[in-house]
C-alpha positions in Angstrom: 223.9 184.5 224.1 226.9 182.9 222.7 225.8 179.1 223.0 223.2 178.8 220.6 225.1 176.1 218.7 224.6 173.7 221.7 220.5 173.8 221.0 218.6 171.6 220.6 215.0 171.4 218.8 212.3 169.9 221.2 210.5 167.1 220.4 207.6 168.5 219.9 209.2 171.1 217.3 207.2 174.2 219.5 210.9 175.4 220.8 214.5 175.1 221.6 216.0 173.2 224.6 220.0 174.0 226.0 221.1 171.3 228.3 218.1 169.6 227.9 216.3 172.6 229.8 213.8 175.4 227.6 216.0 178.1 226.4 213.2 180.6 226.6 209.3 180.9 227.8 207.7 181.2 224.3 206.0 178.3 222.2 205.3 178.3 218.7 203.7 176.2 215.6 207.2 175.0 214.8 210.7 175.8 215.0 213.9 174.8 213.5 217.4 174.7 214.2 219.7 177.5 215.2 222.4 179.2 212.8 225.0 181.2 212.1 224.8 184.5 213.1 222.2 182.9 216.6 218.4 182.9 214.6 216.4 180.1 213.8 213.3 179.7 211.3 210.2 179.6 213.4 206.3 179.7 212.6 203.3 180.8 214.8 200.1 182.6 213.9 201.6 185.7 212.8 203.4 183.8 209.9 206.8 182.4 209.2 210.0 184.3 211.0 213.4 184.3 212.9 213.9 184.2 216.2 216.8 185.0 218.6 218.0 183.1 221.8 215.6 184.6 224.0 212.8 183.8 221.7 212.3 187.2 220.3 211.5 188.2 216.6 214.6 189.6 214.7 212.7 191.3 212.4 208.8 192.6 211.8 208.2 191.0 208.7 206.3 188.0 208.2 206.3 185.6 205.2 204.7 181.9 204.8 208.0 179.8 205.3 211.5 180.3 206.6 214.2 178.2 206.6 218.0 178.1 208.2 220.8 180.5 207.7 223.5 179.6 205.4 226.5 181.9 204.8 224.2 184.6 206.6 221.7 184.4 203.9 218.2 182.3 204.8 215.8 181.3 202.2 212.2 182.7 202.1 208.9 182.0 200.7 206.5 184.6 200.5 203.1 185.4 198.6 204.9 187.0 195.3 207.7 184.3 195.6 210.7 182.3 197.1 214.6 184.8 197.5 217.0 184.9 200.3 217.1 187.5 203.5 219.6 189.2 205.7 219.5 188.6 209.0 217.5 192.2 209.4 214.4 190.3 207.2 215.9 192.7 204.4 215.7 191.1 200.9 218.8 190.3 199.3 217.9 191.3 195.8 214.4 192.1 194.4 214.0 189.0 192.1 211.4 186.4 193.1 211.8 182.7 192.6 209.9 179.8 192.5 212.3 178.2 194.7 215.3 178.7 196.5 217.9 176.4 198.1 220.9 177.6 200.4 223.7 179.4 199.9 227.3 177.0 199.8 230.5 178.2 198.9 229.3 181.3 197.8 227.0 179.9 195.4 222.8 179.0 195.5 220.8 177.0 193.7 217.5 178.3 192.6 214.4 177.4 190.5 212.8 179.9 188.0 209.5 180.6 187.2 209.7 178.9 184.1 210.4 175.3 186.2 214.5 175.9 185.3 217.5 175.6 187.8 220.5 178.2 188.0 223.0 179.2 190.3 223.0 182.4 191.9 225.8 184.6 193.6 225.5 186.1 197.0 224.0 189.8 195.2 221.1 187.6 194.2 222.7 187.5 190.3 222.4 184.8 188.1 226.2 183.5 187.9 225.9 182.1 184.2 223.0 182.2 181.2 222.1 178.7 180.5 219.3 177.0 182.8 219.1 173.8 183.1 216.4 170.7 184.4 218.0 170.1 187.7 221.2 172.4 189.8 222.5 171.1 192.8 225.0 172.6 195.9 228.7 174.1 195.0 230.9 171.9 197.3 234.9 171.6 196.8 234.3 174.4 194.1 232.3 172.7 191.8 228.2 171.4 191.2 226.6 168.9 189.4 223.4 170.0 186.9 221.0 168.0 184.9 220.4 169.0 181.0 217.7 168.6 179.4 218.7 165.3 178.0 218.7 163.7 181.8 222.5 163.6 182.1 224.4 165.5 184.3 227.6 167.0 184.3 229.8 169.2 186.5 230.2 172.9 186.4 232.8 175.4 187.9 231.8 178.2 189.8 231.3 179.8 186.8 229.0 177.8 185.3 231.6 176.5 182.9 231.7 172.3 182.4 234.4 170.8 183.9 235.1 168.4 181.5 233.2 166.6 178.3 231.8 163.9 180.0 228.0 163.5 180.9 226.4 160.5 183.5 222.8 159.2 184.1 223.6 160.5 187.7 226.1 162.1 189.5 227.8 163.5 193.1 229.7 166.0 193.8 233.2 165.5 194.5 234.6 164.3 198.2 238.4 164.8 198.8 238.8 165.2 195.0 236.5 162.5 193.8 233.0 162.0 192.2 230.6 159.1 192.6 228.9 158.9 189.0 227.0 156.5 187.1 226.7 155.1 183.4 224.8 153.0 181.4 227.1 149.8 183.1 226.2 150.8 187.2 228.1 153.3 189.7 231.8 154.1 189.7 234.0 156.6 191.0 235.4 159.7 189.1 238.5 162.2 189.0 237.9 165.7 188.0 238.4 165.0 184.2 236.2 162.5 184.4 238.0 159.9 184.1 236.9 156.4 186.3 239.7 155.5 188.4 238.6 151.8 187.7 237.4 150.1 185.0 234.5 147.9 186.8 230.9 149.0 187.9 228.8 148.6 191.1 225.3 148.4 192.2 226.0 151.8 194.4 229.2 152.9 195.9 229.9 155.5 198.8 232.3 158.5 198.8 235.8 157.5 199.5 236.7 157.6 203.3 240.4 158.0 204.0 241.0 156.4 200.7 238.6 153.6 201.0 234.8 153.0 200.2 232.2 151.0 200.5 230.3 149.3 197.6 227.0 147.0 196.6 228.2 144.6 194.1 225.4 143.9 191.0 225.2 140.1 192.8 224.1 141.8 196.4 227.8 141.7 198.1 229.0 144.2 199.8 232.8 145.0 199.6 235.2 148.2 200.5 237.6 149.1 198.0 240.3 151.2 197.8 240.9 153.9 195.2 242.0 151.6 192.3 238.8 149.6 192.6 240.8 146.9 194.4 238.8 144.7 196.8 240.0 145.3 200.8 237.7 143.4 202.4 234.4 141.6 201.8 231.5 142.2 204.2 228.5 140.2 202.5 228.3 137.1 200.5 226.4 137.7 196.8 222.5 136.7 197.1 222.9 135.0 194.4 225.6 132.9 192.9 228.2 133.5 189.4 226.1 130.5 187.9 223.0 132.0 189.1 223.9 134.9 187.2 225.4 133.6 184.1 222.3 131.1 184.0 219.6 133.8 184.1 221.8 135.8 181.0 221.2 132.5 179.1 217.9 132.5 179.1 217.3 136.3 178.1 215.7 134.7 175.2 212.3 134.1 177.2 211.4 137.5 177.6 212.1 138.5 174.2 209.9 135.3 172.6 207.3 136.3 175.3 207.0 139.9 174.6 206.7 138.9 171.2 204.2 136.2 171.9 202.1 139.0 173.4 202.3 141.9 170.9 201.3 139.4 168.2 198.7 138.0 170.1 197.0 141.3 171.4 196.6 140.3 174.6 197.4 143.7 176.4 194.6 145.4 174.8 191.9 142.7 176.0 192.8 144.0 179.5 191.6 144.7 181.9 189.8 140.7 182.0 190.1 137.6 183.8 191.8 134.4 182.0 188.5 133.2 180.8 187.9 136.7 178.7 191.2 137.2 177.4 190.9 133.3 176.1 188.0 133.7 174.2 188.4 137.1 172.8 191.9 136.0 171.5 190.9 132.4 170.8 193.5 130.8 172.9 193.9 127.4 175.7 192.5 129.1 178.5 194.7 127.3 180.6 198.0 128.2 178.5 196.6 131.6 178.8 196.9 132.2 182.0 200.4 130.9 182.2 201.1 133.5 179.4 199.7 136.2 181.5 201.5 134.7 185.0 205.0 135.4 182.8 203.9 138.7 181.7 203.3 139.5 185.0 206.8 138.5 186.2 208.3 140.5 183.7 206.1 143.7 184.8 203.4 144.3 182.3 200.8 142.9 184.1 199.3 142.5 187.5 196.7 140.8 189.4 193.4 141.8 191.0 191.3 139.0 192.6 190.5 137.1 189.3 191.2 139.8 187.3 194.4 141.2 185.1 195.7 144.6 184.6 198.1 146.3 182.6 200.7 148.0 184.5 202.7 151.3 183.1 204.9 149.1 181.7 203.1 147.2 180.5 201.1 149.6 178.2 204.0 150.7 176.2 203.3 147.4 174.6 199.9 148.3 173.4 199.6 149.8 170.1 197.7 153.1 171.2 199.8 154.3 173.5 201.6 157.2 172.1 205.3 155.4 172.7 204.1 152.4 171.4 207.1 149.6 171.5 204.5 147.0 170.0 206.0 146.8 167.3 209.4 147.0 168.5 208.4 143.4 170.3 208.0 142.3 167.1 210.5 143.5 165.5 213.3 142.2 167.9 211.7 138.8 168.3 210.5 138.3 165.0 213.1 140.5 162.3 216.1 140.0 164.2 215.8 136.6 166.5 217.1 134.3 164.1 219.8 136.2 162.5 221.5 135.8 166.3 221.8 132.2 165.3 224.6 133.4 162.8 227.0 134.9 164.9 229.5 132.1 165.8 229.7 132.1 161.9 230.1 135.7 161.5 233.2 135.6 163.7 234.8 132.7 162.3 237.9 133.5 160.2 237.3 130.5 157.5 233.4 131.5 157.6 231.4 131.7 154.4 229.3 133.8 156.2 227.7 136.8 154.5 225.6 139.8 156.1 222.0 139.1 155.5 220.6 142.0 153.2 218.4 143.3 156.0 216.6 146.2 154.2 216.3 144.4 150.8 214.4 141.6 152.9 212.3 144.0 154.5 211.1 145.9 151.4 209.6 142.4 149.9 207.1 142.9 152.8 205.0 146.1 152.9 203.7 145.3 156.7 207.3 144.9 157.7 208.8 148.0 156.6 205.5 149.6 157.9 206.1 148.0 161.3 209.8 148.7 161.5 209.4 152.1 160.9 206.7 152.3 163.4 209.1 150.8 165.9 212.2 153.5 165.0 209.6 156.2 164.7 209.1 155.5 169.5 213.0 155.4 169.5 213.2 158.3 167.4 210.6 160.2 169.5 211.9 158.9 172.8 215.9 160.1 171.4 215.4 163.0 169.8 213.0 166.0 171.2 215.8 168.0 172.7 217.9 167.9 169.4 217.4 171.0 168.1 219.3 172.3 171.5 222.5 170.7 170.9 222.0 172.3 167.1 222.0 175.9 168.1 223.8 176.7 164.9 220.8 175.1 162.7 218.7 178.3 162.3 218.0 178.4 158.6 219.1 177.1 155.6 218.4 173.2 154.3 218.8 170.5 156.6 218.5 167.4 154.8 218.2 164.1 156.9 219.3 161.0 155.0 217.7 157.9 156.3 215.3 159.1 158.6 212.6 156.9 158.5 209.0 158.3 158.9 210.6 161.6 159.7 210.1 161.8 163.4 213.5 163.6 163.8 213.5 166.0 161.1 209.5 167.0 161.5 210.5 168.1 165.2 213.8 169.5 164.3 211.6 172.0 162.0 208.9 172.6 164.6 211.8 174.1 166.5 213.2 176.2 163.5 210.3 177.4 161.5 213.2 179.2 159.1 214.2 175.6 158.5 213.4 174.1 155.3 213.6 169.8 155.5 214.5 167.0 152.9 213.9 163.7 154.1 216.0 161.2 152.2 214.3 157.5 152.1 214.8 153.8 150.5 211.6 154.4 147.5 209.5 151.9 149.5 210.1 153.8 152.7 209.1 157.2 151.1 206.3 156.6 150.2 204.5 155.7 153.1 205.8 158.4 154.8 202.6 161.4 155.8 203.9 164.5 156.2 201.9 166.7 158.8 199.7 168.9 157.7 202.1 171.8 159.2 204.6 171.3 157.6 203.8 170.5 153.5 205.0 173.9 152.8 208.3 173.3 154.7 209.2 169.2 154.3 209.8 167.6 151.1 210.2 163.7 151.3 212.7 162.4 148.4 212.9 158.7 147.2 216.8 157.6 146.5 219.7 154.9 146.8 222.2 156.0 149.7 224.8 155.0 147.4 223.7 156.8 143.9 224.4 160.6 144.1 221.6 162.5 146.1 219.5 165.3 143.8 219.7 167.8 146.1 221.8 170.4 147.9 221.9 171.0 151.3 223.3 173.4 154.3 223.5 170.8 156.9 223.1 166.6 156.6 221.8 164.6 159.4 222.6 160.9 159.6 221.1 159.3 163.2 221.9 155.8 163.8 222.8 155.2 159.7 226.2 154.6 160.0 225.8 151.8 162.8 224.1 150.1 160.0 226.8 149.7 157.6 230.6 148.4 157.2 233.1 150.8 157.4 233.6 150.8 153.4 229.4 151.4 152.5 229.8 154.2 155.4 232.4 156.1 153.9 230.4 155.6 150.5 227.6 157.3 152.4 229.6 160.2 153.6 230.9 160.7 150.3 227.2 161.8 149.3 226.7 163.5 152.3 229.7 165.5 151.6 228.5 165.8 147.9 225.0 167.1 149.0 227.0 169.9 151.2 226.8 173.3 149.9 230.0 175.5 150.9 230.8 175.3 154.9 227.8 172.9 155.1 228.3 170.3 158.1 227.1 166.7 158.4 226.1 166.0 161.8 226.0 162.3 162.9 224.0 160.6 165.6 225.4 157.5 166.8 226.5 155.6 170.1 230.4 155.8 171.0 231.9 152.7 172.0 234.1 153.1 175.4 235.3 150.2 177.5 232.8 147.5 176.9 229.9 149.4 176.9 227.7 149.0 174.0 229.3 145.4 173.1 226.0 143.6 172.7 224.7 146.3 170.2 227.3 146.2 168.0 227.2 142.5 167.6 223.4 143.1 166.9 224.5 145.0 164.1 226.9 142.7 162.6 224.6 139.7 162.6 221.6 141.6 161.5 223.0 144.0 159.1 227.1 143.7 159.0 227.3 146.7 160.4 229.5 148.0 163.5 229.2 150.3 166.5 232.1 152.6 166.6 234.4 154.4 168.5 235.4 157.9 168.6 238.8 157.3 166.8 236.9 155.1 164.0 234.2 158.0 163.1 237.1 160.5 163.1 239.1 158.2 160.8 235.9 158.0 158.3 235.6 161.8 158.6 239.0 162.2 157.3 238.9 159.6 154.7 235.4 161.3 153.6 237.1 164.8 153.4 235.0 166.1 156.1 238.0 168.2 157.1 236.5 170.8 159.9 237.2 169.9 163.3 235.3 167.1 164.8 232.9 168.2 167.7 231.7 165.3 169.8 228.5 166.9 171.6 226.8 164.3 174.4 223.4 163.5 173.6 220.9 161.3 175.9 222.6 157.9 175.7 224.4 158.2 172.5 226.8 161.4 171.1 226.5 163.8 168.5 229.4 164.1 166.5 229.1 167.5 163.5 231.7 167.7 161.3 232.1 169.8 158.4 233.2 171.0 155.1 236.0 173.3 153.2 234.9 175.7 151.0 237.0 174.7 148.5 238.6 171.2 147.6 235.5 168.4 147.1 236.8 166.8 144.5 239.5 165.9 146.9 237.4 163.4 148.5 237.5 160.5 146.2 239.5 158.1 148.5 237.3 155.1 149.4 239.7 152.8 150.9 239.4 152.5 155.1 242.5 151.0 156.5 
């Protein structure tokens, strides 16, 4: 029968219907559609199958789920595992997955036993080597994948990236564009890349003869046409520009009341009603419970008949969980609050104004650099466990990591490498409250020193995560200039930092001025340092979670030429 494509599954799901009418006197558990070549999945007591028009098995075999055809190729799941038949029920290679997907232009997405995703080709072979969190469908001869990290890119059909650029999430493309989003909302993408506009969206659809429909971050809802141009609007914003602008004003209140409620405790008193959590934490009972009402708008906390609870959320701010951010709390609305207060003074051309000498201040209090260092250490954790993958050159050798806190980085970066020896490169009153793990005394050696002075040690590779952010561009080239020193020949330094595009990361970088004089930077400023620094191997700009990682090297010959301090 040649008119299986006009089927239809019954509602009932126990057979197939043409013109409304059964196509054939058999019922079973549950059938789906018809495809290419005429078979469709069905299930009865026998186990899982295909079937023909007439309702007839195509095959003998029996396994616990089938699904549709694709390409002639069906997915199958059996006792030893999940691969793809022929229309005959013959395998189509003798690997077993954990899970399979379809086959689309040419290509299928499956899932290892070891929980990764890769593409296969239609012999059942892996297309590429590298395996990755998440694969999706091939479509318009390309797929998007999911690294480690969380961000996804595109690959060709054979498996190579399509360009440099990573997203928190990604499409595929439609009619030669990509719906993608960044840290600033959803846009639209060429294949390079590139956004076609330079504003962002609460979602956007594929474009549809050159046009596409978008949420706005205010709750309208517009089509645009491919340069991000407005066509027509279709829904008012929810909430008004001063709305919006108003609530940005008064960020302030979450930051004071996440502070309020690190240095109170108050978290760790729950679960409690008002009364309990007032007396253990010696507080207005009524004041309290307005305290806990704003937590509760915020997210950390939620309400049971008289009783509060900490949410998920909420228990990252409790100093026992194992990603504290207690102490990041009080860090940002404590440490850096105030400093805010400078910034109209920073800008100002005629200003007086001098960077506050963050890390000096800190080191007068004990607590504070403990604290601090407790609150980079859940950053640091959060950032950093898939380093050693963008590293795959970092096998042996020296790695020395200057200004690495408590050593969260480095001590997992050796974990990975056990031929790695580590130097961890500290302000003195930093060093010395640093505890290295019992695993790794023989391999970890924590050195007190002045970024600035020249570093006692020799190294085959230098690490410097989110150090330069911290400094003007004349103190980072002096760093780099002992980085370089501490190289040993064709040693690299390999720097952590965010990149500045478009406007993204405009807030952080006046954090950094205000708090410390330092700067956020762009891709063209750290390659300009490089230089100056006589870090003269090619830069490589690697994606990394949210922020890049940039490895440079150096010569085997020629450091003295690096003696140039000046920054234009």
């Amino acid at each position: 029968m040649s008119d299986w494509a006009k089927t239809r599954v019954a509602l009932d799901r126990t057979h197939h219907l043409l013109d409304g009418a059964p196509l054939y006197s058999e019922r079973f558990t549950e059938v789906l559609s018809f495809h290419a070549p005429g078979l469709a999945a069905a299930l009865d007591a026998s186990g899982a199958f295909h079937i023909d028009t007439a309702g007839r098995a195509a095959y003998s075999r029996r396994f616990r789920r089938t699904f549709g055809f694709y390409e002639a190729l069906a997915a199958v799941e059996s006792e030893d595992g999940a691969f793809h038949v022929r229309p005959d029920g013959s395998a189509l290679a003798g690997v077993r997955h954990a899970w399979c997907g379809n086959f689309q232009d040419g290509r299928c997405t499956v899932r290892g036993t070891d929980g990764r995703y890769f593409h296969i080709d239609r012999e059942g072979s892996a297309v590429y080597g590298e395996r990755y969190a998440y694969a999706g469908d091939y479509r318009e001869g390309s797929a998007v994948v999911q690294e480690g990290s969380g961000l996804h890119l595109h690959i060709d059909r054979d498996g190579r990236p399509l360009n440099a650029r990573r997203f928190l999430d990604l499409d595929v493309f439609h009619k030669g564009y990509a719906r993608a989003r960044d840290a600033r909302g959803w846009h639209h993408v060429d294949r390079d890349g590139a956004p076609l506009y330079p504003h962002r969206f609460a979602a956007v659809e594929p474009f549809y003869n050159g046009q596409s429909r978008v949420e706005r971050e205010d709750g309208a809802l517009a089509v645009i046409d491919e340069r991000g141009e407005t066509v027509c609007e279709l829904r008012p914003p929810s909430r008004t520009e001063l709305e919006g602008l108003s609530g940005e004003m008064v960020g302030f209140w979450r930051t004071q009341t996440l502070c309020a409620a690190a240095e109170l405790r108050i978290l760790e008193v729950l679960p409690a009603t008002v009364a309990h959590v007032a007396e253990q934490r010696a507080l207005r009972p009524d004041r309290c419970a307005r305290l806990l009402r704003a937590l509760g708008e915020v997210g950390l906390v939620e309400r049971e008949g008289d009783t509060w609870k900490v949410t998920r959320r909420g228990a990252l701010l409790t100093p026992a969980h194992p990603m504290s951010l207690h102490d990041a709390a009080l860090h940002w609305g404590r440490d850096c609050y105030g400093l805010w207060e400078e910034l109209p003074a920073a800008l100002r051309q005629d200003t007086r104004w001098e960077p506050p000498r963050f890390f000096e201040a800190l080191a007068k209090a004990p607590e504070r650099v403990a604290s601090y260092h407790r609150a980079m250490a859940t950053y640091a954790r959060h950032d950093y466990t898939d380093l050693a993958e963008y590293l795959p050159e970092l096998t042996r050798g020296v790695v020395l990591d200057a200004g690495g806190g408590s050593g969260t980085l480095l001590c997992e970066l050796l974990r990975r490498r056990p031929e790695l020896q580590g130097v961890l490169l500290e302000r003195p009153e930093v060093a010395r409250s640093v505890e290295v793990p019992p695993d790794l005394r023989e391999r970890l050696t924590v050195l007190p020193g002045d970024f600035f002075a020249p570093w006692s040690v020799q190294a085959d590779a230098v690490i410097l995560a989110r150090v330069l952010h911290d400094w003007d561009d004349a103190d980072a080239l002096r760093i780099l200039h002992r980085a370089r020193e501490a190289l040993r020949p064709g040693g690299r330094v390999h720097v952590i930092e965010m990149l500045l595009e478009g406007v993204s990361g405009g807030l952080l970088d006046l954090h950094m001025l205000v708090t410390t004089g330092g700067r956020e930077r762009t891709g063209a400023e750290f390659r300009k340092l490089f230089e100056l620094a006589g870090l003269d191997a090619p830069l490589q700009r690697v994606p990394y979670g949210t922020r890049a990682l940039l490895s440079t090297g150096v010569s085997q010959h020629g450091k003295e030429a690096a003696n140039d301090s000046r920054v234009g």
